[in-house]
N, C-alpha and C positions, 0 to 999 in steps of 0.2 A: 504494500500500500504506500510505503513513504517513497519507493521508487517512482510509483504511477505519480504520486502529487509533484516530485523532484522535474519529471518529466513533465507533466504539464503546468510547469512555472515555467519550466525552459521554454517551452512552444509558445507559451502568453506572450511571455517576455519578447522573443525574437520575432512575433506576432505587431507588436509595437514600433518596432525599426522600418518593418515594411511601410510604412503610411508616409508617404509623402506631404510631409508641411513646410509649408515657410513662411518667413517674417513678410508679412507687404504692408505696404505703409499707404496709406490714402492721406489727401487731407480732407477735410472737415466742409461739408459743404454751407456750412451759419458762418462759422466763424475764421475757416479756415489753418484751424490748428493741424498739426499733423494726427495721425492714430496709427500706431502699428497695433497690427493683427497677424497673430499668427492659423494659416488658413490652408487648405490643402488648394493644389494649384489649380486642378479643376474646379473648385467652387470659386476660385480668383476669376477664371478665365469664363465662367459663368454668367459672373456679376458685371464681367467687363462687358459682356457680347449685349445685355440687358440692358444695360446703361447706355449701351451705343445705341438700340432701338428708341429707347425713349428721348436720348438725344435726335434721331432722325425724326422721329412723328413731333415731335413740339419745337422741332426748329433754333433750337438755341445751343450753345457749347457746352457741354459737358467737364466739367474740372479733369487733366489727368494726371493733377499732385505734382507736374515736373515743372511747370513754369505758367502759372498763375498769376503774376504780380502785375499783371495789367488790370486797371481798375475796373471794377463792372460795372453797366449804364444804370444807373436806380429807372426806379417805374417811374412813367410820365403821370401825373396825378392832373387831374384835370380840376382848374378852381375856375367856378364862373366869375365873370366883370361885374353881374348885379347880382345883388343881395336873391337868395334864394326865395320860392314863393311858399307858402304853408303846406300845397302839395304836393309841392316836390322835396320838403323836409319832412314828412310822413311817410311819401314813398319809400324813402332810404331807413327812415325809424319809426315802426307803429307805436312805439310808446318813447313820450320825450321827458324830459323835464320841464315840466310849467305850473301853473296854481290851482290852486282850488281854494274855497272859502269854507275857511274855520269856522264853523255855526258856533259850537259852545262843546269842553271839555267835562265830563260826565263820571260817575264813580262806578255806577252802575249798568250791567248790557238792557235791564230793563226800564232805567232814563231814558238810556240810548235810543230805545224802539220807541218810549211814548214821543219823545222831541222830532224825531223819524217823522211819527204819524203825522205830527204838528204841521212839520213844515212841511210834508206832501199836500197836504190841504190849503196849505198856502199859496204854495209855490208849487204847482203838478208838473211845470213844465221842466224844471230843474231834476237831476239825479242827483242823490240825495245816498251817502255810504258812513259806514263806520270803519273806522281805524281802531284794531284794540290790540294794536304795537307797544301799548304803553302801560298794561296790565298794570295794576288795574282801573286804569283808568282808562277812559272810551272816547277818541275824536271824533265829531259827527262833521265830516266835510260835503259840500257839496259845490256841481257844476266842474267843468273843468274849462279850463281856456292857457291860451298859450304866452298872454303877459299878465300884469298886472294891472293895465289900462284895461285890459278885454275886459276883464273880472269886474270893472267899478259901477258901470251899471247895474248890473246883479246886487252886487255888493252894497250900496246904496236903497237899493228894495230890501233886503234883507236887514238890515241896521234895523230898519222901522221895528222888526218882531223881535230880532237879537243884537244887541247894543253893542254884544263883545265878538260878532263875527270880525272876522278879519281873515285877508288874502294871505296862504301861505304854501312856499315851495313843496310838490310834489309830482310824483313820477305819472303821468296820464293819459291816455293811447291817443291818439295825435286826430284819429276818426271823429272821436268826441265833442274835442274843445271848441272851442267857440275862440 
């Protein structure tokens, strides 16, 4: 038995040397750092032939780690001459950053729902949510719009029932606002 094990270390072992690996070195296609890998040479020559396909269908050059040091073109970014219009800053982001009007700050979810009912009854035309980010306590906002000039109409109707409403920053699907 210690023969047979003797003998099949020997076979693993010499089993080991067959495999063809080597050091290759790439560099870094972000940052262009170097990285050696050590690789068998067909999976090398694999990754090379792969890389030249996708270099052909997308049309651009492919790093190949020998002489890189010529700078690459950055993307052309396109910035319009006039200020963008509302729909085509929703196009690009359905939810922005814009206001809504703070009704009044609450302890309770069931404040919450009677102030809800209040001001649906006042106001049906407005949407009308609760925030309860703040456990435990309840923001009752409603409307959304994308300044704080949009919001002062609203906000001036609203003063009349709630004294301490006020316009304040939040996140609102760009569809919505007014």
């Amino acid at each position: 038995m210690k023969k047979f094990i003797k003998i099949f270390s020997l076979l693993s072992l010499m089993g080991f040397y067959t495999i063809d690996a080597q050091q290759v070195v790439k560099k870094d296609t972000l940052s262009g750092t170097e990285l050696t890998i050590t690789m068998d040479s067909r999976v090398n020559d694999a990754l090379a032939a792969i890389e030249d396909r996708c270099a052909k269908t997308a049309g651009t050059k492919v790093s190949s780690g020998i002489d890189d040091d010529a700078p690459a073109k950055p993307a052309k970014i396109f910035v319009p001459s006039r200020e963008l219009t509302n729909a085509e800053i929703c196009r690009k982001n359905p939810r922005i950053l814009g206001f809504k009007i703070q009704i009044t700050t609450v302890k309770s979810n069931e404040e919450a729902n009677e102030i809800k009912a209040y001001f649906r009854k006042r106001f049906p035309n407005l949407k009308v949510e609760t925030d309860a980010s703040l456990r435990p306590n309840y923001k009752i906002l409603a409307g959304s719009y994308f300044s704080k000039q949009s919001a002062a109409v609203d906000l001036a109707k609203i003063k009349e029932y709630f004294k301490s409403a006020m316009p304040v920053q939040y996140r609102v699907f760009c569809a919505e606002a007014k």
